[in-house]
N, C-alpha and C positions, 0 to 999 in steps of 0.2 A: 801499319796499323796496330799491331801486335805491341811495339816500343813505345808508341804514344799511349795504346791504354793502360801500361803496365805504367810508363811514366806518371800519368794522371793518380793512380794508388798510391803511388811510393810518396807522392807528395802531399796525399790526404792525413798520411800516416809520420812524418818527420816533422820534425822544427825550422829546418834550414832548408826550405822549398828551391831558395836558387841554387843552392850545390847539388841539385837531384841530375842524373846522366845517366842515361839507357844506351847502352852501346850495342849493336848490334852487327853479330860476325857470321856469316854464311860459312858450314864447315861440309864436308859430305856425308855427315850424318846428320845431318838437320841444322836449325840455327840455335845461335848462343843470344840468350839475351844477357849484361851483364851490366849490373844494378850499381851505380855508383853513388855516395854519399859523403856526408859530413862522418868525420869519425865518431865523433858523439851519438849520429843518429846509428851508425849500425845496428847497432841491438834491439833497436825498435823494429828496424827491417826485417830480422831474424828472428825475435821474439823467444818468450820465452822455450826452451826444448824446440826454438823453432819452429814452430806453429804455425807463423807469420809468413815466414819465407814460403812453408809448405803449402800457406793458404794462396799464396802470390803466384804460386808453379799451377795449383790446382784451375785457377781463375782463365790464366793464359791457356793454358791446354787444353781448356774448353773452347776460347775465343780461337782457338788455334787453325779450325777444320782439317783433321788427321794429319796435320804437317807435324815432321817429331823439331820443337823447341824446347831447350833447355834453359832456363832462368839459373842464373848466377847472381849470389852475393859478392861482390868484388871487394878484395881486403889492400886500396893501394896502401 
């Protein structure tokens, strides 16, 4: 649920809606979400001083219910 809503954002927010990928890793300290894109859009994802990204962790971590996820901008 978590990957789909974070999904739905990133793609409100980019250019290139079909390169948008939520990859999602189960770690023992909580789960990884990790936001994949067009190279062009990163910065948009990140936002200026990252703001963007911080507004994206803030979002999920509320949809979250005390589970610890981590949101990742992913640089392939």
């Amino acid at each position: 649920m978590l990957a789909a809503a974070l999904e739905h954002l990133v793609k409100g927010i980019v250019d290139a809606e079909d390169e948008v990928r939520i990859d999602e890793v189960s770690t023992g300290r909580g789960d990884v979400l990790e936001i994949h894109v067009a190279e062009a859009d990163r910065g948009r994802v990140i936002g200026r001083g990252g703001r963007t990204a911080k507004a994206l962790r803030t979002l999920v971590s509320a949809l979250a219910d005390d589970r610890r996820v981590r949101v990742d901008v992913a640089d392939d």
